[in-house]
C-alpha positions in Angstrom: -120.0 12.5 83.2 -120.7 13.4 79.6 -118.7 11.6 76.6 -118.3 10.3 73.4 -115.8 8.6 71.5 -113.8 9.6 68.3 -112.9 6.8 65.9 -111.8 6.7 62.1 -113.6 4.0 60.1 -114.8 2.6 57.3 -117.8 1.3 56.0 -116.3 -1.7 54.9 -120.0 -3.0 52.4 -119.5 1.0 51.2 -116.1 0.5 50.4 -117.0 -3.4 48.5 -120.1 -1.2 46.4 -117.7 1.5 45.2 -115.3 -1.1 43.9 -117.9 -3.3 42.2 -119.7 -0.1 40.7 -116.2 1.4 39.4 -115.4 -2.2 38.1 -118.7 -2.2 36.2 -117.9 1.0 35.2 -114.4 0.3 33.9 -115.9 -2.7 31.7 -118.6 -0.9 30.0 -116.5 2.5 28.8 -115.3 2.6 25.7 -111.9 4.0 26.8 -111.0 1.5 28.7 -112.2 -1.4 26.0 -108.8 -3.2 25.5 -107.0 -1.9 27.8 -107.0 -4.9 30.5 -108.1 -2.3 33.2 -109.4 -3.6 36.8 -109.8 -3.2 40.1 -109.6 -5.5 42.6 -109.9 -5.2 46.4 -108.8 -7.6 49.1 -110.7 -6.5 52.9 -109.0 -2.6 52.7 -106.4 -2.8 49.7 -107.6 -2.0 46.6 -104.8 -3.2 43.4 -105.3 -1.1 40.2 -104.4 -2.7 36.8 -104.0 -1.1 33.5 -101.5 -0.8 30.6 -100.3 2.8 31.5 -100.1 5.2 34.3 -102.7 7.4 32.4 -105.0 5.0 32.6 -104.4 4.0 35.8 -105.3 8.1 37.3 -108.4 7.7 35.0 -109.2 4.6 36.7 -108.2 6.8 40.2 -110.5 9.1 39.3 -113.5 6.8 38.3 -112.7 5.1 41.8 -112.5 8.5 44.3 -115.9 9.6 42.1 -117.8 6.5 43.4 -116.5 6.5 46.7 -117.3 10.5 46.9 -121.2 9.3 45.5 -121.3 6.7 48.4 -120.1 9.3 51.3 -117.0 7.8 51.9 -114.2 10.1 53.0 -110.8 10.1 50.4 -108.8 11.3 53.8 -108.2 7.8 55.2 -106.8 6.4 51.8 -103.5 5.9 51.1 -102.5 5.9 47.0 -99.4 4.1 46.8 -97.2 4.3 43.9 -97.3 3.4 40.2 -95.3 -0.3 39.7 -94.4 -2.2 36.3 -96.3 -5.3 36.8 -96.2 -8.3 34.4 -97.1 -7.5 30.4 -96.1 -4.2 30.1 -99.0 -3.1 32.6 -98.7 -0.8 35.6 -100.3 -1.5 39.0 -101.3 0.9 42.0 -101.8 -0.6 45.3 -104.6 1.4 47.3 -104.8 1.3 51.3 -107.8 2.3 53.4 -106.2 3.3 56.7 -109.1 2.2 59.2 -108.3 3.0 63.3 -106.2 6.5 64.7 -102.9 6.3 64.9 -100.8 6.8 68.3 -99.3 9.6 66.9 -102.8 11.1 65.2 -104.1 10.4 69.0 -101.4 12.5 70.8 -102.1 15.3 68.1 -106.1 14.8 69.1 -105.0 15.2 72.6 -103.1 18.0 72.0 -105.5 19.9 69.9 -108.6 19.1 72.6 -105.9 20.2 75.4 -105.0 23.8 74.0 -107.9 24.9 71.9 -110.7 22.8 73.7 -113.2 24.2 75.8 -112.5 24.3 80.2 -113.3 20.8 82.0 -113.1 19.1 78.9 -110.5 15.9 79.0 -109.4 13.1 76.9 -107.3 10.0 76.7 -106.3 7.2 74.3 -107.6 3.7 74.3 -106.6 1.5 71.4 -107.4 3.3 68.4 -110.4 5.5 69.6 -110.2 8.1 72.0 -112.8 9.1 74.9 -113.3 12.6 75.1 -115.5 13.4 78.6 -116.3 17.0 80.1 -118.6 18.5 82.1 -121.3 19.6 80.3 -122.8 18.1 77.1 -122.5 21.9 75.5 -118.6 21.5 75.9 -118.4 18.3 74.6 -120.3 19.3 71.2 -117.4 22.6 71.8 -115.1 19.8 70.9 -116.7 17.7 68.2 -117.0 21.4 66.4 -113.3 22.2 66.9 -112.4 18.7 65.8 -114.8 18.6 62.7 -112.7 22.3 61.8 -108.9 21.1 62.3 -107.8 19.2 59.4 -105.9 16.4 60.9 -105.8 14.0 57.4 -107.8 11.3 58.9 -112.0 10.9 58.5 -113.5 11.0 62.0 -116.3 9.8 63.4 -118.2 10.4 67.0 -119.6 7.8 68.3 -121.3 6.8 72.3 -122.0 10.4 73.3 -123.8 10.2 76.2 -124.5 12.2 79.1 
């Protein structure tokens, strides 16, 4: 039988380039000179540091532009709130949400359930989910009606096979 699975990841050296070009960035513009402004990233959190909150969306900004240029998906990131750090400076903790949640899953399931085409099935496993159907027509049915519905997670299809 036809499948495919539908994951939501990141390309984790995509992810390390944006950082390291909008930290290159950040230290050669002239409004930012003096303003302690960084970026650091830890695997899939990303700290922002910079004397004002301002500064800190310009720095957003910068960031989202270089991870747009790279073809990285701003969906799966979570901006986390402004906090007074140390030195009158103001940090924002960035997390890249990688994998499909249980609930994201059931409302996958749900979605491919009511709106899918006839013959076409599909269950959870871990944080993917396997989408099988009859024909290989259907099954590209569903990766169209999936690409549509804006469930707030990037996806990805992955293994089709017939």
């Amino acid at each position: 039988m036809p499948s495919f699975d539908v994951v939501s990841e990141v390309d984790r050296q995509e992810l390390r380039n944006a950082v390291d070009q909008a930290q290159r960035e950040l230290s050669q513009r002239f409004d930012f000179k003096g303003t302690d402004s960084s970026i650091e990233q830890n695997e899939l959190v990303i700290t922002i540091k910079t004397i004002s909150e301002d500064k800190a969306r310009a720095v957003r900004t910068l960031l989202e532009e270089k991870m747009v240029k790279r073809g990285m998906s701003l969906k799966g990131i979570d901006w986390g709130k402004f906090e007074q750090a140390s030195g009158d400076t103001v940090r924002q903790v960035v997390t890249v949400k990688v994998g499909i949640s249980s609930d994201k899953a059931r409302e996958i399931n749900k979605l491919i359930k009511e709106k899918g085409p006839k013959g076409v099935s599909s269950q959870t496993q871990g944080e993917q989910i396997r989408v099988t159907g009859k024909k290989r027509d259907d099954l590209q049915a569903a990766i169209a009606l999936l690409k549509s519905d804006d469930l707030g997670i990037p996806l990805q299809f992955e293994n089709f096979r017939d």
